[in-house]
C-alpha positions as CSV (number, residue, x, y, z in Angstrom):
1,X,6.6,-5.4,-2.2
2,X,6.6,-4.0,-6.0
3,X,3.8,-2.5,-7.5
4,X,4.4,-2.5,-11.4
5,X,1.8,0.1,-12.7
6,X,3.8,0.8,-16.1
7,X,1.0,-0.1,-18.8
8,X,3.5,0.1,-21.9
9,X,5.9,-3.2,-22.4
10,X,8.4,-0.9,-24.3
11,X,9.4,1.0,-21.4
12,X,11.5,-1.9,-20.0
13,X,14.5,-3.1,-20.8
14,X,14.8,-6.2,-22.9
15,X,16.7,-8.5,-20.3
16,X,14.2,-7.3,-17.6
17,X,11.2,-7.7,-19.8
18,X,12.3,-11.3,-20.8
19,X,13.0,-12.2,-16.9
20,X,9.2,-10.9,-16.1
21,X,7.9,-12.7,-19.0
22,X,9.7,-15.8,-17.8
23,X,8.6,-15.6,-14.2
24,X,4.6,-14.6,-15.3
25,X,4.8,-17.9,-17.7
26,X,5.7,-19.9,-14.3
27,X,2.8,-19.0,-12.9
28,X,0.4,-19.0,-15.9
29,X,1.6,-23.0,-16.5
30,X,1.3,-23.2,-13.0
31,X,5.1,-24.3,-12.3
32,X,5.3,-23.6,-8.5
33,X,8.3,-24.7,-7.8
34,X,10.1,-23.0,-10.4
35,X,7.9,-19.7,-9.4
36,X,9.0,-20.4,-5.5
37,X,13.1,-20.4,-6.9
38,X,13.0,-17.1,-8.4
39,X,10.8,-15.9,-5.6
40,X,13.3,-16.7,-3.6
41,X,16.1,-14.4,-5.4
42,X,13.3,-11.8,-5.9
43,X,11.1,-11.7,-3.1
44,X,9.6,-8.0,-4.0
45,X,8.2,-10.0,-7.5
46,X,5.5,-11.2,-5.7
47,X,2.8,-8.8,-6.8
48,X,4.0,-8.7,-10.4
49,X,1.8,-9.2,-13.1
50,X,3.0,-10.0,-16.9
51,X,4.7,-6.5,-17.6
52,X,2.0,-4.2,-19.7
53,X,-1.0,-4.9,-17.4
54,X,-2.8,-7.3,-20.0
55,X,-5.4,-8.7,-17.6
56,X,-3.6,-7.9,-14.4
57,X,-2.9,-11.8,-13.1
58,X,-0.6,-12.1,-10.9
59,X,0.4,-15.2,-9.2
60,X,-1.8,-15.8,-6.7
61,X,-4.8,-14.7,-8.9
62,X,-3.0,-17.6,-10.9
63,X,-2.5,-20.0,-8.1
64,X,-6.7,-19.2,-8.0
65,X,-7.0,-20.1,-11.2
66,X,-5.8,-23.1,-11.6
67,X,-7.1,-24.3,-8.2
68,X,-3.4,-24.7,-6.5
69,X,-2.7,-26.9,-3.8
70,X,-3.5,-25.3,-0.6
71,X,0.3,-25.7,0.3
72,X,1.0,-23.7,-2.5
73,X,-1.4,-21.0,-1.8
74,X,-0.6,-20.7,1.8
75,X,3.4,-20.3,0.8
76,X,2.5,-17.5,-2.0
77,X,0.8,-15.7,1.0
78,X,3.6,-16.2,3.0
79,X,6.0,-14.8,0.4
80,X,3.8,-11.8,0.8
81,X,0.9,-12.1,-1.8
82,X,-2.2,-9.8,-1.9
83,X,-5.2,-11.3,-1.5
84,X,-7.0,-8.1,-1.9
85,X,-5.0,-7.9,-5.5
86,X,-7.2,-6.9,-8.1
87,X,-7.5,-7.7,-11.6
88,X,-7.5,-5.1,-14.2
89,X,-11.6,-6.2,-14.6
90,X,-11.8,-5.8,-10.6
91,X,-11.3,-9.3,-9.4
92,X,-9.3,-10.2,-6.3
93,X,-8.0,-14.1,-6.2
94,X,-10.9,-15.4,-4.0
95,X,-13.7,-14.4,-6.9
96,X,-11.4,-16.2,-9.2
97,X,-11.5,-19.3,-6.8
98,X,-15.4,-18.9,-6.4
99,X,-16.4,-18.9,-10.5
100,X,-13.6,-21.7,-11.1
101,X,-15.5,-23.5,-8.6
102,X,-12.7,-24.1,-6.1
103,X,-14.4,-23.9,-2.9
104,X,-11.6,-24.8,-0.8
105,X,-9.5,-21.9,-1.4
106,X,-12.0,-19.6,-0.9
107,X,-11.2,-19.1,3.5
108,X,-7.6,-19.2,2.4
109,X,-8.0,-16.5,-0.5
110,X,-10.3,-13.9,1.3
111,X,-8.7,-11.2,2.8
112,X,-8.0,-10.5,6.2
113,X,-7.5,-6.7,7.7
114,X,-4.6,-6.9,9.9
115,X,-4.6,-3.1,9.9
116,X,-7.4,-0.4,9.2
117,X,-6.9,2.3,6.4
118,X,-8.1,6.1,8.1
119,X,-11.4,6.2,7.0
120,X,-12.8,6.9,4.7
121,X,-10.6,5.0,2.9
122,X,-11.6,6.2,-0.5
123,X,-10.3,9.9,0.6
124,X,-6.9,8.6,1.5
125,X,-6.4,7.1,-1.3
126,X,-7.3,9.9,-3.4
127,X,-5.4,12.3,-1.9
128,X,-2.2,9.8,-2.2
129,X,-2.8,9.5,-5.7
130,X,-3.1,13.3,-6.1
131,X,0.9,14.0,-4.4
132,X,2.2,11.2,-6.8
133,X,0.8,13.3,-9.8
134,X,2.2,15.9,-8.4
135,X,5.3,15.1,-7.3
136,X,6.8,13.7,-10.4
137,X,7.0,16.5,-12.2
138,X,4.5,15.5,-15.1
139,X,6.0,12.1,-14.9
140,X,2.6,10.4,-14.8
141,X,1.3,12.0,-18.0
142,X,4.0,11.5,-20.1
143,X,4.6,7.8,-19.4
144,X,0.7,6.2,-18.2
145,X,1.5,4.4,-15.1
146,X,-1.7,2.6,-12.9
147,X,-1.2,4.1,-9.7
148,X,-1.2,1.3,-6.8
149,X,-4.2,1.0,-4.6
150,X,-3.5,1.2,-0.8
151,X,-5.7,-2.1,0.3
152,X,-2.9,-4.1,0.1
153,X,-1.6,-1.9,3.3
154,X,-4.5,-3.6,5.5
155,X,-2.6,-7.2,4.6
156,X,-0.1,-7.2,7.5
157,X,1.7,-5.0,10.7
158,X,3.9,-3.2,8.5
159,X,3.6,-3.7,4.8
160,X,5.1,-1.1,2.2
161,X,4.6,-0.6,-0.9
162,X,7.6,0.3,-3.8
163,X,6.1,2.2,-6.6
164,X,8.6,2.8,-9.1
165,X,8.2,5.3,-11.5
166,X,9.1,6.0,-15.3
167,X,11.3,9.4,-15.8
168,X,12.0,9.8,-11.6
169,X,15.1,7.5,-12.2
170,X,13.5,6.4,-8.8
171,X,9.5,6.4,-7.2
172,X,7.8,6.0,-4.0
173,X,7.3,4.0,-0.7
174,X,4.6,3.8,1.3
175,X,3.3,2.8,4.7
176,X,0.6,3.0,7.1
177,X,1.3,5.1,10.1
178,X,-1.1,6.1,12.9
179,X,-4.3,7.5,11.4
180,X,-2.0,8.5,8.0
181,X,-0.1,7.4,5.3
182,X,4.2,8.0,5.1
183,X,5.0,8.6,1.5
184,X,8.9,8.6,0.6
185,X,10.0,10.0,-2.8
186,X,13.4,8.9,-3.7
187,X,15.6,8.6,-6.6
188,X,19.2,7.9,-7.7
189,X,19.6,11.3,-8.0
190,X,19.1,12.3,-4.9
191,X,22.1,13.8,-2.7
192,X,20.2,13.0,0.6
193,X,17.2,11.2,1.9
194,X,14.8,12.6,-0.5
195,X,11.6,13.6,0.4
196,X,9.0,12.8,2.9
197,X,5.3,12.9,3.0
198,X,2.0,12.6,5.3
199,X,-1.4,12.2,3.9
200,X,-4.2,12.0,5.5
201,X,-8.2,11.7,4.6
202,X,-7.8,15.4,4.1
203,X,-4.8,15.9,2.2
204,X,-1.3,15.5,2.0
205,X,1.7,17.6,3.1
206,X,5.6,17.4,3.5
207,X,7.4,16.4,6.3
């Protein structure tokens, strides 16, 4: 799965941009089928919010929204959809469900920990966050990027997560591993594998 975290719309390129708008207005009018075709030539899209962040929606926080079919909500899932996808104001699908008063999604939306992040979890995570900044070579404060969150690790046996980023030319995947966290940097440039990192909840190292 993709994990978008560029925050400024002119950073993509104008056919891409006007494909992501296009697929983020299927799921804002709530068009599933037409959202289930490009899914199925795009299957990493299902994460994606409306490129620049605005509020962070993507389509299952959509699919919450507009109180979806539970056919629909159960295939979005399938396709591999977060339910522990936040928001950029912090809320996952299943607290959109509850205010919107759809009480029938709510066991469908709330998440369920196939796998356990090393605790604490919190630590992990910050040390992850700490070799991406590091690693791309000021990257990260030239071009603001929302660095992804590792919950969405917890969501099935072996989940990974592509995080593209702006000025690499190429970004990261990640994936749980026994009691740590395998980090891949790679990029077009790249005349081998790249490079390969472990982090744990008390740092982070190369491989």
């Amino acid at each position: 799965m993709e994990w978008d975290g560029l925050t400024d719309r002119g950073q993509f390129g104008a056919s891409y941009l006007q494909e992501r708008d296009h697929f983020a207005d299927l799921a804002r009018d709530a068009d599933w089928n037409a959202v289930f075709e490009e899914l199925g030539g795009r299957p990493g899209w299902a994460n994606l919010p409306r490129p620049g962040i605005r509020s962070g929606f993507a389509p299952l926080h959509q699919a919450a929204w507009h109180g979806a079919d539970f056919a629909v909500v159960s295939r979005l899932i399938a396709h591999g959809a977060w339910r522990t996808q936040r928001t950029v104001d912090g809320r996952r699908p299943v607290d959109i469900a509850r205010e919107r008063g759809h009480t029938r999604l709510l066991e469908l939306l709330e998440p369920v920990e196939v796998r356990s992040l090393p605790a604490p979890a919190d630590a992990l995570e910050r040390h992850f966050h700490a070799l991406l900044r590091d690693r791309t070579g000021g990257c990260l404060e030239r071009t603001a990027h929302l660095l992804p969150p590792l919950t969405p690790l917890t969501e099935g046996p072996d989940v990974s997560i592509v995080f593209p980023v702006v000025g690499m030319m190429g970004g990261f995947t990640c994936r749980l591993g026994q009691d740590l966290l395998h980090v891949h940097a790679h990029s077009r440039m790249d005349f081998d594998d790249g490079s390969h990192y472990r982090v744990t909840t008390t740092g982070w190292s190369g491989i």
